[in-house]
N, CA, C and O atoms as a GROMACS GRO file, in nm:
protein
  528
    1UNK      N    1   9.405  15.627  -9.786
    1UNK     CA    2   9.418  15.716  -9.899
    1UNK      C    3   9.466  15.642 -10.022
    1UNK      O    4   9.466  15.700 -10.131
    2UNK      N    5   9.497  15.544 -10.012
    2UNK     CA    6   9.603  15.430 -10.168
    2UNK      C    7   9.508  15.391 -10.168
    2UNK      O    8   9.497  15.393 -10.291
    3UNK      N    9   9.378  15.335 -10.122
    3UNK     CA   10   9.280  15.241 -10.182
    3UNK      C   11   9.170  15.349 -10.250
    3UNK      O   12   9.071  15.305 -10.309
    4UNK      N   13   9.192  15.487 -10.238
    4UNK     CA   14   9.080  15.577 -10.278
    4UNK      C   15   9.099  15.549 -10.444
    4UNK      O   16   9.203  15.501 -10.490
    5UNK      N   17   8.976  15.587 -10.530
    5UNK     CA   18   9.001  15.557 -10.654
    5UNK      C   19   9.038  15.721 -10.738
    5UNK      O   20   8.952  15.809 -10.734
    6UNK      N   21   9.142  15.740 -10.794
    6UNK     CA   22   9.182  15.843 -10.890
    6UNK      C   23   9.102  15.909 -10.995
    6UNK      O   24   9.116  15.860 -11.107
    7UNK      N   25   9.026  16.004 -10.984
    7UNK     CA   26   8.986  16.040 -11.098
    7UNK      C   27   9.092  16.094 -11.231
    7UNK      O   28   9.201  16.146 -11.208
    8UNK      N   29   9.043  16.075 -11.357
    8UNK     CA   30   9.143  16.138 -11.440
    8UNK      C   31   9.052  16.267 -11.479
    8UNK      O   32   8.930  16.271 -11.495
    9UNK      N   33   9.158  16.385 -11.492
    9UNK     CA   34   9.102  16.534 -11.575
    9UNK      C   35   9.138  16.550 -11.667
    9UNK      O   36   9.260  16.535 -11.660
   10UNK      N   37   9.104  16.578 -11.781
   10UNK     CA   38   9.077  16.595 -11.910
   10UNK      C   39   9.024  16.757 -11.924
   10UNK      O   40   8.915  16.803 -11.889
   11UNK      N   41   9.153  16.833 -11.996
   11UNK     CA   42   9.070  16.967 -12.028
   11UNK      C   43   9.020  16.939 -12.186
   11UNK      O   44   9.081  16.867 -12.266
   12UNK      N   45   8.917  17.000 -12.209
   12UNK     CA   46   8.925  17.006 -12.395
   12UNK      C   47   8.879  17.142 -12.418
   12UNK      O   48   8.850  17.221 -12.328
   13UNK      N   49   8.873  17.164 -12.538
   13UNK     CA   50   8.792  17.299 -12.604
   13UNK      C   51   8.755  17.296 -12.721
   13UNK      O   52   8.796  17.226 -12.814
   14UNK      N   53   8.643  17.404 -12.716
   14UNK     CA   54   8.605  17.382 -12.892
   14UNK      C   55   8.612  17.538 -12.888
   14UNK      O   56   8.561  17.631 -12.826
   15UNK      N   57   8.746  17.504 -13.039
   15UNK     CA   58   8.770  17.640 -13.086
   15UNK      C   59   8.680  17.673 -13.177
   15UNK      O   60   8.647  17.566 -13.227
   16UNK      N   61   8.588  17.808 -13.258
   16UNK     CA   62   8.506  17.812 -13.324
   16UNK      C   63   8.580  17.912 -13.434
   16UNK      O   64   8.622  18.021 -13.395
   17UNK      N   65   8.590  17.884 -13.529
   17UNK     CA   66   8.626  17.999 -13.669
   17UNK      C   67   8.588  18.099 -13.636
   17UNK      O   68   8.508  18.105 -13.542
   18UNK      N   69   8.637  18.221 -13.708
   18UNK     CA   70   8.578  18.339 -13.725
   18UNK      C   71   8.470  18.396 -13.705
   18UNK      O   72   8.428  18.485 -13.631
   19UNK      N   73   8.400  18.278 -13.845
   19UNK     CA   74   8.311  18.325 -13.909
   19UNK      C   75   8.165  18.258 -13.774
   19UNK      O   76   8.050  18.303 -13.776
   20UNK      N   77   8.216  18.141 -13.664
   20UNK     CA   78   8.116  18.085 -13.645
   20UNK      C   79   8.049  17.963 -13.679
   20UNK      O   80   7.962  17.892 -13.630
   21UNK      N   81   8.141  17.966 -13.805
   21UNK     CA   82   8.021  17.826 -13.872
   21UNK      C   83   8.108  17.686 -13.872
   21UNK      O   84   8.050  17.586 -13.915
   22UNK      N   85   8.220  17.677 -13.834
   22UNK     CA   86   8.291  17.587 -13.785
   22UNK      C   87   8.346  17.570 -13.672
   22UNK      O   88   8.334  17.669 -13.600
   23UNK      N   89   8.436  17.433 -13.598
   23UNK     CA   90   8.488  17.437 -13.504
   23UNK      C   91   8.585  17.320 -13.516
   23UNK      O   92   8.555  17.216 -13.576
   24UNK      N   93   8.725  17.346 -13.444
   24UNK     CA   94   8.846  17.274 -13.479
   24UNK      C   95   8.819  17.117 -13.408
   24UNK      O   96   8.806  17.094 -13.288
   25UNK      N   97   8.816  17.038 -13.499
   25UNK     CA   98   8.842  16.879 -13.417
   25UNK      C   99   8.962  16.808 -13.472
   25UNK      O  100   9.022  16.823 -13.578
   26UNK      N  101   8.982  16.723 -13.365
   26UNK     CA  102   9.062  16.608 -13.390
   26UNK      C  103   9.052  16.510 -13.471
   26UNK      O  104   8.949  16.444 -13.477
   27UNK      N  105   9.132  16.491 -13.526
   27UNK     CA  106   9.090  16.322 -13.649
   27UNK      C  107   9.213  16.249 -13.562
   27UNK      O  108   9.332  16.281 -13.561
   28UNK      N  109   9.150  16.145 -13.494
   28UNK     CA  110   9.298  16.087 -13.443
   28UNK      C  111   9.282  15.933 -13.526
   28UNK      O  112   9.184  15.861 -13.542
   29UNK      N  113   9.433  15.918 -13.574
   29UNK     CA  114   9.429  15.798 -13.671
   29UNK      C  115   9.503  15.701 -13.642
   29UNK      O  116   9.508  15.600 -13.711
   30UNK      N  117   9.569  15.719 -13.539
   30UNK     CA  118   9.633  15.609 -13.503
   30UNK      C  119   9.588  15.446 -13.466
   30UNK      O  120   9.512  15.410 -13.376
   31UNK      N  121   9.650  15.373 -13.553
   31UNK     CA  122   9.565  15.243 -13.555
   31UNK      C  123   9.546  15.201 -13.384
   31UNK      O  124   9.633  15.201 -13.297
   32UNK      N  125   9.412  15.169 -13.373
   32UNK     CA  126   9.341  15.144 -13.247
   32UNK      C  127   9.291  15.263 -13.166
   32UNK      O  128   9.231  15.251 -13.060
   33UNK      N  129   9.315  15.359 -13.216
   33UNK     CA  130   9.286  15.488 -13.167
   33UNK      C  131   9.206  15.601 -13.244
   33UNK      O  132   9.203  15.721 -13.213
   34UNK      N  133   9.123  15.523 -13.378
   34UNK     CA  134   9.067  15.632 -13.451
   34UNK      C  135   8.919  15.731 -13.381
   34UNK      O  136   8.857  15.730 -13.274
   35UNK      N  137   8.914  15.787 -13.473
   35UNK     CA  138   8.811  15.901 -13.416
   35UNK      C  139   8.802  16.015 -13.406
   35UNK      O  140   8.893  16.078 -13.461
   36UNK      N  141   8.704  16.087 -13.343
   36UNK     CA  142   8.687  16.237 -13.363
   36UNK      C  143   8.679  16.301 -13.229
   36UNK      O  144   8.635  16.219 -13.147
   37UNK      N  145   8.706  16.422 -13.173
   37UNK     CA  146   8.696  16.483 -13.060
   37UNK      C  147   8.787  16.667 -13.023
   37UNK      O  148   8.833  16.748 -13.103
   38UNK      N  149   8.783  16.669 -12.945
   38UNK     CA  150   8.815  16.834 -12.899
   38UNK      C  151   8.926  16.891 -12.893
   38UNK      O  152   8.894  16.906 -12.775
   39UNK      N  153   9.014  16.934 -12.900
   39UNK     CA  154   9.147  16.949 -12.896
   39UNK      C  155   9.139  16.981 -12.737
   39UNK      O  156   9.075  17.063 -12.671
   40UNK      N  157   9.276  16.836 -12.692
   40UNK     CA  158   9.300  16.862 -12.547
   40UNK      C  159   9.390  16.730 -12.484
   40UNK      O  160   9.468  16.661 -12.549
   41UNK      N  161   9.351  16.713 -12.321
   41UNK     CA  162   9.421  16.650 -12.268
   41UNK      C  163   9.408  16.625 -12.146
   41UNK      O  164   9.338  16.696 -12.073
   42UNK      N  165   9.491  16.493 -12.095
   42UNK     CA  166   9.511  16.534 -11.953
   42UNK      C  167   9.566  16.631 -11.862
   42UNK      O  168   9.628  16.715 -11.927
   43UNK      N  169   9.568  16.650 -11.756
   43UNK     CA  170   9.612  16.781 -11.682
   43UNK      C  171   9.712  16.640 -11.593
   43UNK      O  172   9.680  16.528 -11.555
   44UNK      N  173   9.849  16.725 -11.589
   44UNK     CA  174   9.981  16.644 -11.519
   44UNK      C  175   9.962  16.722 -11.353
   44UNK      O  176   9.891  16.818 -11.324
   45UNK      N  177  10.034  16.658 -11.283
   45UNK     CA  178  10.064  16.633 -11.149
   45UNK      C  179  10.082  16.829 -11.080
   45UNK      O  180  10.193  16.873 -11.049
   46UNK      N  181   9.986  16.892 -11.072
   46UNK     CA  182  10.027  17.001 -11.015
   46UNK      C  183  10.035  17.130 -11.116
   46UNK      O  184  10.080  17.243 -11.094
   47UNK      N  185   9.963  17.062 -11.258
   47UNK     CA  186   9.954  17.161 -11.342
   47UNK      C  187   9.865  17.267 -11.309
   47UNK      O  188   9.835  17.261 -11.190
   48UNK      N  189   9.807  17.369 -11.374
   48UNK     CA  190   9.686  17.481 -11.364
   48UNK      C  191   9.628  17.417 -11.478
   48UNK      O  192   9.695  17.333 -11.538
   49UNK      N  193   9.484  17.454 -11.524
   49UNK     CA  194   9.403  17.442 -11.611
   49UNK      C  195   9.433  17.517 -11.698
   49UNK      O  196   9.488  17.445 -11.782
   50UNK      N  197   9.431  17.630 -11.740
   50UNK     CA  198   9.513  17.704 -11.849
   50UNK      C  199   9.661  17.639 -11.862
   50UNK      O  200   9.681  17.573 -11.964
   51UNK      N  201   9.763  17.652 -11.771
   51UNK     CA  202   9.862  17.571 -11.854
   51UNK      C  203   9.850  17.448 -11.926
   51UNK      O  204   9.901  17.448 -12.039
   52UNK      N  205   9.791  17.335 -11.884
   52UNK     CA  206   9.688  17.204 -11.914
   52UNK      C  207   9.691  17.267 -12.073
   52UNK      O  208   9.776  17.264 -12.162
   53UNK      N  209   9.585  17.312 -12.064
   53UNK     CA  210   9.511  17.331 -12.168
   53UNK      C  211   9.631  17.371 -12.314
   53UNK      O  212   9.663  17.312 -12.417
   54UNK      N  213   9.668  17.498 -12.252
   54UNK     CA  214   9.766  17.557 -12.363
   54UNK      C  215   9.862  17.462 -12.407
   54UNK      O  216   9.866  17.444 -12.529
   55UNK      N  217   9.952  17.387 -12.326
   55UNK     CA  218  10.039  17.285 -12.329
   55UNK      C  219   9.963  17.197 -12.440
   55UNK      O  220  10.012  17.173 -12.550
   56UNK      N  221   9.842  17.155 -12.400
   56UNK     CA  222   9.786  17.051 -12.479
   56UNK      C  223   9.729  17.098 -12.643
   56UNK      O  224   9.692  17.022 -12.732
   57UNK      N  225   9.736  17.213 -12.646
   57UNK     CA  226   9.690  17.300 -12.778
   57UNK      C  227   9.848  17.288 -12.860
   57UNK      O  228   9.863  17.289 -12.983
   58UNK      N  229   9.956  17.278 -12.758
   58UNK     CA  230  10.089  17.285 -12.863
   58UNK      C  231  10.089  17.166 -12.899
   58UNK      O  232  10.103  17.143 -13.019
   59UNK      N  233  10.071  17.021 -12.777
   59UNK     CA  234  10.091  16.917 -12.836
   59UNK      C  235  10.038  16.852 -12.952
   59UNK      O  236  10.100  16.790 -13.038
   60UNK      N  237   9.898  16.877 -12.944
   60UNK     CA  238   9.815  16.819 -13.033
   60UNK      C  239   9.804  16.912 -13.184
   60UNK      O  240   9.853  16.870 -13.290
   61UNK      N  241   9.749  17.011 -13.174
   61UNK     CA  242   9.771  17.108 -13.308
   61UNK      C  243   9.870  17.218 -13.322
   61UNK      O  244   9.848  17.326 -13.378
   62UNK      N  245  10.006  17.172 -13.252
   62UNK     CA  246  10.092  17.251 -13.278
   62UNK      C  247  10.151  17.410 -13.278
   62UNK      O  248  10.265  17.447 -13.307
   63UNK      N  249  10.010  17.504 -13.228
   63UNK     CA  250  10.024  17.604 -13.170
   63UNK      C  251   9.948  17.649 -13.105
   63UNK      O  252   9.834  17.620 -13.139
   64UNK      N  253   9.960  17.744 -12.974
   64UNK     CA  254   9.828  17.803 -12.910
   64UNK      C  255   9.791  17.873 -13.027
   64UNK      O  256   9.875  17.947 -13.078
   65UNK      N  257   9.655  17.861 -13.088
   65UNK     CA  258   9.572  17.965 -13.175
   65UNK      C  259   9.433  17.990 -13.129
   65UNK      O  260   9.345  18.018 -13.210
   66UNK      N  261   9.406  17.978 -12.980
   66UNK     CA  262   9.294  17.999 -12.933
   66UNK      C  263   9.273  18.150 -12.844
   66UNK      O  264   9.272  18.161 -12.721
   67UNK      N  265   9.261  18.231 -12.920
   67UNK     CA  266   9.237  18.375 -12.800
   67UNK      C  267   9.027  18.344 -12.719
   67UNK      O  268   8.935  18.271 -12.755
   68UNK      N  269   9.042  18.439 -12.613
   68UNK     CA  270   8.890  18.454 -12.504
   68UNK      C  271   8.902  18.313 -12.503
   68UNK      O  272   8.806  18.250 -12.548
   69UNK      N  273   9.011  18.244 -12.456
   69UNK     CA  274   8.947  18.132 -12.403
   69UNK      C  275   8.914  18.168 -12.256
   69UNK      O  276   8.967  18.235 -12.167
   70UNK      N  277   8.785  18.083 -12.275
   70UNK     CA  278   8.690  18.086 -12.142
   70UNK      C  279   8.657  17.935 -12.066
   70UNK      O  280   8.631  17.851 -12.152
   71UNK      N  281   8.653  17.903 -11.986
   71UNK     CA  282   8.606  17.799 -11.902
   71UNK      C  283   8.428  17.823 -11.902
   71UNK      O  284   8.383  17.938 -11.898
   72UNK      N  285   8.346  17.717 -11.906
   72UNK     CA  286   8.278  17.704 -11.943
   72UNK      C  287   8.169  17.608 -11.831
   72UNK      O  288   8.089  17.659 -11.753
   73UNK      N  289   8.189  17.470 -11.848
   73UNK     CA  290   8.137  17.349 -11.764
   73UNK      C  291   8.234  17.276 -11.732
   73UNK      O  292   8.353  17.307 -11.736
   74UNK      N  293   8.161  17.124 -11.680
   74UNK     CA  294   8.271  17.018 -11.671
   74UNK      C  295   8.155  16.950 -11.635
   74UNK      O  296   8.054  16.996 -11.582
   75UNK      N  297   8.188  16.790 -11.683
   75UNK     CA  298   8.131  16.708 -11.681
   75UNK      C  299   8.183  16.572 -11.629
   75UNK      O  300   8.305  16.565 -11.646
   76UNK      N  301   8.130  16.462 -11.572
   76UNK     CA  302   8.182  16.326 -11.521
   76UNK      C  303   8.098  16.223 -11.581
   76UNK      O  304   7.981  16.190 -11.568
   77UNK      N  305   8.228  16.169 -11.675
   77UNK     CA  306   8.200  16.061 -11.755
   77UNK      C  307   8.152  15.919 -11.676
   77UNK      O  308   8.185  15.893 -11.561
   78UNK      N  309   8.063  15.828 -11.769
   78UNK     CA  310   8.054  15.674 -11.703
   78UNK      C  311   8.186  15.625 -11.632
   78UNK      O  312   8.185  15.566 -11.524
   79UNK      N  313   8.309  15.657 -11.710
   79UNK     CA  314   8.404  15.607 -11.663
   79UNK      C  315   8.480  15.649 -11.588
   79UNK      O  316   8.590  15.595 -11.579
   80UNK      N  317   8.448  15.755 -11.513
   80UNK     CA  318   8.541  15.864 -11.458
   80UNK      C  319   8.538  15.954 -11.459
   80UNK      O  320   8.473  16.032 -11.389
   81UNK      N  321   8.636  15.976 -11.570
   81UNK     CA  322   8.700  16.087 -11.639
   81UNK      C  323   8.591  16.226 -11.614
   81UNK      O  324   8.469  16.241 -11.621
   82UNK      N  325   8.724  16.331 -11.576
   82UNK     CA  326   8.625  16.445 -11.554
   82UNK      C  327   8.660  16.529 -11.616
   82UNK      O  328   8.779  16.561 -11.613
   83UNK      N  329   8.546  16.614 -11.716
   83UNK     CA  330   8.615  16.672 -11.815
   83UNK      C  331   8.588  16.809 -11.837
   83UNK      O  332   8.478  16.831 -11.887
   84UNK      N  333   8.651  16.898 -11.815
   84UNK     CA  334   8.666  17.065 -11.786
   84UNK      C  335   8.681  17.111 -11.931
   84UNK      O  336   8.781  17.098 -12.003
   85UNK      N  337   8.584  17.156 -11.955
   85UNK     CA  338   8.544  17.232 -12.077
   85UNK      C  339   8.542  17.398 -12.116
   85UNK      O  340   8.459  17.476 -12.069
   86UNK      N  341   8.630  17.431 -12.196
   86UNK     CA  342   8.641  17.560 -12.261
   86UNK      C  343   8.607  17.555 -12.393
   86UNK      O  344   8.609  17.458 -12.469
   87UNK      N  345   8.558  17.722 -12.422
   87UNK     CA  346   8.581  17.743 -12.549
   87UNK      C  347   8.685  17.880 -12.583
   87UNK      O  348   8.753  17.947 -12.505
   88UNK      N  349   8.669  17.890 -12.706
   88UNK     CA  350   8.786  17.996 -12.761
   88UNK      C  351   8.748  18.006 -12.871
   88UNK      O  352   8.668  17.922 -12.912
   89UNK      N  353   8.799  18.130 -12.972
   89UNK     CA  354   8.812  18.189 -13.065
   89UNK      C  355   8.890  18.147 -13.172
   89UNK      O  356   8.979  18.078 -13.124
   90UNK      N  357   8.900  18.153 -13.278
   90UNK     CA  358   9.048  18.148 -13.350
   90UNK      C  359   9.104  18.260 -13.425
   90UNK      O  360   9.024  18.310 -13.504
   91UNK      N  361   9.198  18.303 -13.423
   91UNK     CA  362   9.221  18.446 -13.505
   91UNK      C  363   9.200  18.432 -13.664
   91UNK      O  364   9.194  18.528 -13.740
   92UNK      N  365   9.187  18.248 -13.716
   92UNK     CA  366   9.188  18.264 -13.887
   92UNK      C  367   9.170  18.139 -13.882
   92UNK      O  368   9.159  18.094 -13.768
   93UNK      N  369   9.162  18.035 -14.002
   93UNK     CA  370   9.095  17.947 -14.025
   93UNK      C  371   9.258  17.913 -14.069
   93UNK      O  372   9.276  17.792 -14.084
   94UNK      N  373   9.359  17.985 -14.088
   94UNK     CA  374   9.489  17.884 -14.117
   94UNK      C  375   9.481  17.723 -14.052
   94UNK      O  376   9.446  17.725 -13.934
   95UNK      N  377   9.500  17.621 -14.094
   95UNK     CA  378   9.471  17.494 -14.038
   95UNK      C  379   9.612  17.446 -14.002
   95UNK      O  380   9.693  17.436 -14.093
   96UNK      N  381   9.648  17.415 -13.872
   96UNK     CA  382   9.779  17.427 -13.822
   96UNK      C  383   9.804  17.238 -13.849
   96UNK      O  384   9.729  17.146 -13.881
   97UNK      N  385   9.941  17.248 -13.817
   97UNK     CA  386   9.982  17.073 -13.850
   97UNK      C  387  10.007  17.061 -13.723
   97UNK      O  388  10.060  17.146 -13.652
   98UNK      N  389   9.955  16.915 -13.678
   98UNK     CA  390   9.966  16.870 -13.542
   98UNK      C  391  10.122  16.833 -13.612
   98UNK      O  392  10.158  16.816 -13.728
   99UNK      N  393  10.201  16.830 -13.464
   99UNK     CA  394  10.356  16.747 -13.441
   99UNK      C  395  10.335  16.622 -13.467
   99UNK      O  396  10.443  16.563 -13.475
  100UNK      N  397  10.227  16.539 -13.487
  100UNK     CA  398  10.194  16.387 -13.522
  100UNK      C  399  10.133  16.389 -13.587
  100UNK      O  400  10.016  16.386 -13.549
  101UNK      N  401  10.166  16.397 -13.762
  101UNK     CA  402  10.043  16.386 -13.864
  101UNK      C  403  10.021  16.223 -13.850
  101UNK      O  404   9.913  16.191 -13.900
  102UNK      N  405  10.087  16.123 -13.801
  102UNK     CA  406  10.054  16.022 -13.827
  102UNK      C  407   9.962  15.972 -13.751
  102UNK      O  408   9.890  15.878 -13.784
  103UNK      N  409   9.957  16.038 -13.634
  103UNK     CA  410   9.819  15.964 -13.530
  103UNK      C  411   9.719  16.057 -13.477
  103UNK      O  412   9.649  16.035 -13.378
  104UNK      N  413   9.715  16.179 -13.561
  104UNK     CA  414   9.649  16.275 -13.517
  104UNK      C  415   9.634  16.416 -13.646
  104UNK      O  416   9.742  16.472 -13.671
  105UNK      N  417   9.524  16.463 -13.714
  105UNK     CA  418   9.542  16.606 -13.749
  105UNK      C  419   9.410  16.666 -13.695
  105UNK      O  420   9.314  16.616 -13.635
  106UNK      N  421   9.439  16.803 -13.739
  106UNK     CA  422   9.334  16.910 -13.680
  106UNK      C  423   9.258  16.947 -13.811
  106UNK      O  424   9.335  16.970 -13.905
  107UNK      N  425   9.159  16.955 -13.833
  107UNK     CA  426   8.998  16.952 -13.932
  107UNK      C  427   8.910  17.091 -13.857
  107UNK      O  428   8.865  17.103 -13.743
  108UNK      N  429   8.908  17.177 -13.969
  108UNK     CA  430   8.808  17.255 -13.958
  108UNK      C  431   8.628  17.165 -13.985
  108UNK      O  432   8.595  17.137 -14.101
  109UNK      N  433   8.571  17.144 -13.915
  109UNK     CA  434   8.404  17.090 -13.940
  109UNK      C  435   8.307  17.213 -13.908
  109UNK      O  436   8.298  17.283 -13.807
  110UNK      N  437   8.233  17.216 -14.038
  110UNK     CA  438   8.098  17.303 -14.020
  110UNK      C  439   8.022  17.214 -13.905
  110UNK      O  440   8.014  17.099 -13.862
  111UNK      N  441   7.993  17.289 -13.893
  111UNK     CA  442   7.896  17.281 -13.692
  111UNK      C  443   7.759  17.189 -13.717
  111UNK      O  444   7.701  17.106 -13.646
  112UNK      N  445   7.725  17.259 -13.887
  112UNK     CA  446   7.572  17.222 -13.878
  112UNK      C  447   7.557  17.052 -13.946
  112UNK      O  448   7.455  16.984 -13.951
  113UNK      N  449   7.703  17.013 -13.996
  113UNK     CA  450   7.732  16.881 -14.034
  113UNK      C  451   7.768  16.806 -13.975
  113UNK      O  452   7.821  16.712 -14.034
  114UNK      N  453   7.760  16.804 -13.817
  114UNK     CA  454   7.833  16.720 -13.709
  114UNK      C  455   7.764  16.599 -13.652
  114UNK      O  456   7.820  16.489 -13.648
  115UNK      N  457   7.647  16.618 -13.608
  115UNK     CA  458   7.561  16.556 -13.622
  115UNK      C  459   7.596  16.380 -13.635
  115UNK      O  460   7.585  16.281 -13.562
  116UNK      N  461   7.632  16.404 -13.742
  116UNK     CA  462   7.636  16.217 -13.770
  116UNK      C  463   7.813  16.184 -13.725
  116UNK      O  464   7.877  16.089 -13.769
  117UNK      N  465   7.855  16.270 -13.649
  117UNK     CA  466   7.999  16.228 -13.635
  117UNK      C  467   7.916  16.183 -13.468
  117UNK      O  468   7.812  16.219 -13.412
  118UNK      N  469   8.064  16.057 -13.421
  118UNK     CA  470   8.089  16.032 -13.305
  118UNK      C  471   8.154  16.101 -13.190
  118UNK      O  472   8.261  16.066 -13.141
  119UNK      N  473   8.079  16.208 -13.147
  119UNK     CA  474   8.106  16.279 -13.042
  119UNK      C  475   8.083  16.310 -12.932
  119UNK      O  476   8.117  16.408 -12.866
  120UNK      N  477   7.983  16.169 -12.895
  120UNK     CA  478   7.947  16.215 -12.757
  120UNK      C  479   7.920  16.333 -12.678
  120UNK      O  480   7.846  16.424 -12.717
  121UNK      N  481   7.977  16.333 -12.572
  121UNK     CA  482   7.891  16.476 -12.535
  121UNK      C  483   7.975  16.578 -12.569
  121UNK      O  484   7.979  16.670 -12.488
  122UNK      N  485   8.051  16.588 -12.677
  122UNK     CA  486   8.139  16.700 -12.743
  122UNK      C  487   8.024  16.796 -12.768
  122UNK      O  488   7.986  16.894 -12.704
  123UNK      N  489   7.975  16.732 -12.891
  123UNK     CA  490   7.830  16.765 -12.948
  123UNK      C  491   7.786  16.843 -12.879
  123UNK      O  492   7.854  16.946 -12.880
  124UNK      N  493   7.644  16.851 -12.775
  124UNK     CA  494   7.547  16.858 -12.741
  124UNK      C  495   7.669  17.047 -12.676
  124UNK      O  496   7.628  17.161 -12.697
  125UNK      N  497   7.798  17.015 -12.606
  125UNK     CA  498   7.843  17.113 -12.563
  125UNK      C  499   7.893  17.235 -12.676
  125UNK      O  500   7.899  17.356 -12.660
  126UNK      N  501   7.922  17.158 -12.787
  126UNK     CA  502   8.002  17.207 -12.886
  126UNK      C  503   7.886  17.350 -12.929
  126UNK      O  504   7.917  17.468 -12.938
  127UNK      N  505   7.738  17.284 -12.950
  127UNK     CA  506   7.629  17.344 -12.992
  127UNK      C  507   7.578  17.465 -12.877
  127UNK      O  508   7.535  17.577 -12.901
  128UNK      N  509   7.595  17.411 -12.773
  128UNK     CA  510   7.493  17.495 -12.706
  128UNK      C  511   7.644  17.646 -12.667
  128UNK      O  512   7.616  17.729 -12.581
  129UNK      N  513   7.763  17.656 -12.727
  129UNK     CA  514   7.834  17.769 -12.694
  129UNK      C  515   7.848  17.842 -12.830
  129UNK      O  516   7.923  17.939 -12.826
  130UNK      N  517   7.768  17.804 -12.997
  130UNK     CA  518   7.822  17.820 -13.090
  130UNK      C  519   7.789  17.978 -13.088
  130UNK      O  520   7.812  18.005 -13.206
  131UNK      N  521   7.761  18.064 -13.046
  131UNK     CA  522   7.749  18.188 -13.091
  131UNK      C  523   7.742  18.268 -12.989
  131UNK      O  524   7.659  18.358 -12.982
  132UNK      N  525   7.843  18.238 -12.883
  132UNK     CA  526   7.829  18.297 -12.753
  132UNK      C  527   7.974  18.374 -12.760
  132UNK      O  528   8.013  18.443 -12.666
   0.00000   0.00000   0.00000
């Protein structure tokens, strides 16, 4: 059982505005760590997936503001990583301050401008839940 190899879980979500025509990402800026992606995280030792998740909505953008969150897919990366995918709602487009403006904020992005961002299979998931 010690020589088996560990997968890591990763919950994320894409929260969608109101209106639909956006959805909340990450700008993470921390030098060696820049980029774009989902608001989320790893899941700790014995957590639930909703706690995971919520926990990781305080850490990163500073408050749960996701209502109907729903579980969705999950996917297994080249490298592993297995990644359990929700989406959710937002009650308002207020743009919350992550607890780390320095290596991380939260960005409202129109959906139909994403495209040329680096998102891997954020993307392709981000799109196919936008009006569900």
């Amino acid at each position: 059982m010690a020589n088996r190899p560990r997968h890591r879980v990763s919950c994320k979500v894409a929260i969608y505005s109101p209106d639909n025509h956006s959805v909340l990402l990450m700008h993470y800026v921390a030098p060696g760590d820049e980029g774009w992606g989902l608001p989320g995280g790893h899941l700790e030792h014995g957590e639930s997936l909703d706690a995971a998740l919520r926990r990781e909505l305080v850490e990163e953008v500073g408050v749960d503001i996701a209502k109907d969150l729903t579980q969705r897919e999950f996917w297994r990366r080249d490298d592993g990583k297995i990644i359990l995918a929700f989406t959710a709602r937002a009650a308002s487009i207020a743009l919350p301050q992550p607890p780390r403006p320095r290596h991380e904020e939260a960005v409202w992005t129109d959906i139909d401008h994403m495209a040329d961002m680096q998102l891997g299979d954020y993307l392709p998931f981000v799109m196919r839940y936008r009006s569900q």
